[in-house]
N, C-alpha and C positions, 0 to 999 in steps of 0.2 A: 486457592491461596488468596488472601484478604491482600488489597493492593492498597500499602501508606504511602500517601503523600506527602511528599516534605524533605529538605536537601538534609537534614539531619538522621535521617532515616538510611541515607547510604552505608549500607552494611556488606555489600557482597560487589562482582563484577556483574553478575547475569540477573540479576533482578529478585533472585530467591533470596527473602529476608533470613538471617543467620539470626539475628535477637530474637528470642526464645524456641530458639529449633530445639529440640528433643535431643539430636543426635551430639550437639556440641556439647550439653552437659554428662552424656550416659558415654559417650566416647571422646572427651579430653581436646574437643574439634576446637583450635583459634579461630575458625571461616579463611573462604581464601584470599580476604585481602592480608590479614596478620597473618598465614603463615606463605605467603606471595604465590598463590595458588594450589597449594599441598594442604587438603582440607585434609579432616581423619581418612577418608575412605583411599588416598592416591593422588597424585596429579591430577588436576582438571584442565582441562584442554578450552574452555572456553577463557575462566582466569588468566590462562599463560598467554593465551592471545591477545587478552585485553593489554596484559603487562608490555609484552612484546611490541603494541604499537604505540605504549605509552598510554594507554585509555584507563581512565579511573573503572568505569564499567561501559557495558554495550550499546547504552543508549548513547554512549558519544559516538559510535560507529558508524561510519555514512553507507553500510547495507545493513542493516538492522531489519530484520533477522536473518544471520548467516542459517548455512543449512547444519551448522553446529546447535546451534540455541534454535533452532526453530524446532531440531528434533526433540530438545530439551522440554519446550514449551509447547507443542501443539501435538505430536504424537502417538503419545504413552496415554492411553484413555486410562490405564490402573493408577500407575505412578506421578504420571505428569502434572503439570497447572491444573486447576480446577480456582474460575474457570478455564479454560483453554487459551494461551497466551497471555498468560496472568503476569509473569515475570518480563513480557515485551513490553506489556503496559507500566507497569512500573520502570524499567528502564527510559521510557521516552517523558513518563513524568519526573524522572528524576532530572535527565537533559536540561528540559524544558524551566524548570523553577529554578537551576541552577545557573541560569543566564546564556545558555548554548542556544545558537539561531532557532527559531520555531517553525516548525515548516506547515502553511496552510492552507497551500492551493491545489490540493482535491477537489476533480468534483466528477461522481460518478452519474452516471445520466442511466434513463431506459433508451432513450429514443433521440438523444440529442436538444437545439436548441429550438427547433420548430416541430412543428406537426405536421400530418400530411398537406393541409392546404397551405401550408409553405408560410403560417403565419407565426411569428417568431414568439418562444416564450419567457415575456420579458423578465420574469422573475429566476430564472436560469439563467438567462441571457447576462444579466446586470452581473450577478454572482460570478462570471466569468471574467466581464470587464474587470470587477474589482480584482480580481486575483490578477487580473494581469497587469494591473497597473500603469497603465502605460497604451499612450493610441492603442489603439489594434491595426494604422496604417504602418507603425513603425516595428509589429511584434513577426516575429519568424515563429514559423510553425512548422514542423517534423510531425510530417503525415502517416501514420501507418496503418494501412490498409491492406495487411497483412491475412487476417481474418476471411476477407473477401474472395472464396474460393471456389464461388457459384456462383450462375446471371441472376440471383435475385442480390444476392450480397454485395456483387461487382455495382449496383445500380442503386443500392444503397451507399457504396460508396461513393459516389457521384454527387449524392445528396447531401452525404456531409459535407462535404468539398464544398460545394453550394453554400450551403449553412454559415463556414467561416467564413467564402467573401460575403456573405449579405450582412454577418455582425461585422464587416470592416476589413479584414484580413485580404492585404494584396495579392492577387494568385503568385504573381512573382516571386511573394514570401513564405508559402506553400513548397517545403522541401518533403518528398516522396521515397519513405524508405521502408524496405520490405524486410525487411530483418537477415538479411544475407552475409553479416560479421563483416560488413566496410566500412562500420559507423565508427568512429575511434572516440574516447570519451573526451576527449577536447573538442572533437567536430560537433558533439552533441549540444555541450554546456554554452554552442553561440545559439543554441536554440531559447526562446522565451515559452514555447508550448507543446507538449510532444502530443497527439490527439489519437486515440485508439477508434479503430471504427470497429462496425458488429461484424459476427460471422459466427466462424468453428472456432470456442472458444479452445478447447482441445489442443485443436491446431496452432493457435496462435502462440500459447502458454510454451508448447514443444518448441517455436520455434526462437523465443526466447531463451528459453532455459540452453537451449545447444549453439548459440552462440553468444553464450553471456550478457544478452544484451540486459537482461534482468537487473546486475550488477548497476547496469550506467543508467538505468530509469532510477531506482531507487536513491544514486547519486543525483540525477536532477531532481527530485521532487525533496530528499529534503537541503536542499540548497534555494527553494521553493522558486522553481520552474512550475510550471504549471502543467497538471496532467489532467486530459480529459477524458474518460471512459464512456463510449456507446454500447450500451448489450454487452457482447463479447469485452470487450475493453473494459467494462466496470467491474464485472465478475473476476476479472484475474487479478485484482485490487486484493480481494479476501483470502482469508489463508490457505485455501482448497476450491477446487472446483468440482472435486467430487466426494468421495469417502471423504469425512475429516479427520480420518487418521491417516487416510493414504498419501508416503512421500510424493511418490509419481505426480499427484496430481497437485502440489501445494503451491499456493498462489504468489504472493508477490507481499500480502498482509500489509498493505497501506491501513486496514481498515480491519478492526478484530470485531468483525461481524459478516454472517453472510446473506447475500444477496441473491434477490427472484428479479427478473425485469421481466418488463409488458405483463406486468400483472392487470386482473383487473381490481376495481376497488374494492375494499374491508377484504380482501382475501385473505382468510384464515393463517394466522403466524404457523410454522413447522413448530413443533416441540421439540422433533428429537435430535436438532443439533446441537454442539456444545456450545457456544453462540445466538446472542441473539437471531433471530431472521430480518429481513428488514426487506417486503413484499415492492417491488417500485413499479407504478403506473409508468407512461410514457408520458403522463405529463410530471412526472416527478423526478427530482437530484438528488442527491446524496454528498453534501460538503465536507471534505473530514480534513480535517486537523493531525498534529500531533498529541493532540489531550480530548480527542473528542469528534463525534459526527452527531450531522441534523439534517433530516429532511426539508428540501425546498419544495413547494408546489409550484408548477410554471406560470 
């Protein structure tokens, strides 16, 4: 599906353009804003929701994409978007130029802000400040180290920890949460930076999804909290972490492309995803947007 830009282009709740669809002229379809979610085919369940919370469409919705419109949009390899989350991008375009807060403090890492000899990379490093706005003696950070379910990972996470107080961050202001459903979204939103460390990505993904915590990331980041992804932590960014059609493993889609880390360099793009690839060294980030991602080199 060809994604327009432009606030005059709002035609639908979910992001699928209804101006010149097939189905509206050959079956008598108003779309589901004019007939209030009763397109020709039935009720739609995504419409009624948008109505129901008062939302013109989904891109106003602070989990964007529910597991409603995600199945819509990333799924159906026959029927669905082409490309793949076609209608999430248009809704967040739609958001976004219609004057709705813009959310832009992604930044998914390989390897974090240093390298092994602990020497910082300051073209990462800066990128962070910026999003954070604000000292890094005065920012609180929601640590999760979740991932970490081995001694090479447990000792990787030591080094992130490391990493934040050397860019500034008081250990004092270093809060540690394992994803165990005690985090309530109020205790969250007094965080400035939630930081994902590497591990089992698998793991970590499960242990979100089963305590909702998914829910309250995506409320902090687009209220733009700042989320930083290591390894494991950047990959659950993308819409899958494994099959890109399989529910089970679908990510978190901060970011409608997928990702390789510790790559080494010109490594060959995949082809057969529906999605670009986007290969990341360990000296490389990934800053994304609600309209957009670009490669930093550290």
């Amino acid at each position: 599906m060809k994604i327009e830009r432009g606030v005059n282009m709002i035609d639908s709740r979910c992001g699928l353009h209804c101006t010149g669809c097939e189905w509206k002229e050959t079956n008598g379809c108003g779309g589901c804003i004019e007939t209030m979610g009763h397109p020709f085919h039935g009720e739609c369940p995504i419409a009624i929701c948008c109505q129901d919370k008062g939302l013109m469409h989904c891109g106003e919705c602070d989990i964007i994409p529910c597991a409603k419109l995600y199945g819509y949009s990333y799924l159906d390899s026959e029927h669905g978007d082409k490309p793949q989350g076609a209608r999430v991008e248009v809704c967040r375009c739609w958001a976004a130029e219609s004057g709705k807060p813009a959310w832009r403090n992604v930044l998914l890492t390989s390897a974090g802000f240093e390298d092994m000899d602990g020497k910082q990379k300051s073209n990462i490093a800066d990128c962070f400040r910026e999003m954070l706005g604000k000292s890094a003696n005065d920012a609180k950070v929601l640590f999760i180290p979740t991932t970490a379910v081995n001694n090479d990972a447990k000792e990787m996470d030591d080094w992130c920890r490391r990493e934040l107080i050397h860019i500034g961050i008081l250990p004092e202001n270093i809060t540690t949460y394992d994803i165990d459903g005690s985090l309530y979204e109020d205790d969250a939103m007094t965080y400035d930076v939630i930081y994902f460390t590497g591990g089992d990505t698998g793991y970590l993904l499960r242990r979100i999804k089963e305590t909702g915590f998914d829910i309250i990331i995506k409320k902090m980041v687009y209220t733009n909290k700042v989320y930083v992804g290591v390894s494991a932590g950047s990959i659950i960014a993308t819409p899958n972490i494994g099959n890109p059609f399989d529910e089970s493993t679908a990510g978190l889609c901060l970011v409608n492309a997928y990702l390789s880390v510790h790559c080494p360099e010109n490594m060959e793009l995949r082809t057969d995803l529906p999605l670009p690839h986007i290969p990341l060294t360990d000296n490389q980030a990934l800053v994304v947007t609600c309209d957009g991602y670009k490669v930093v080199e550290g």
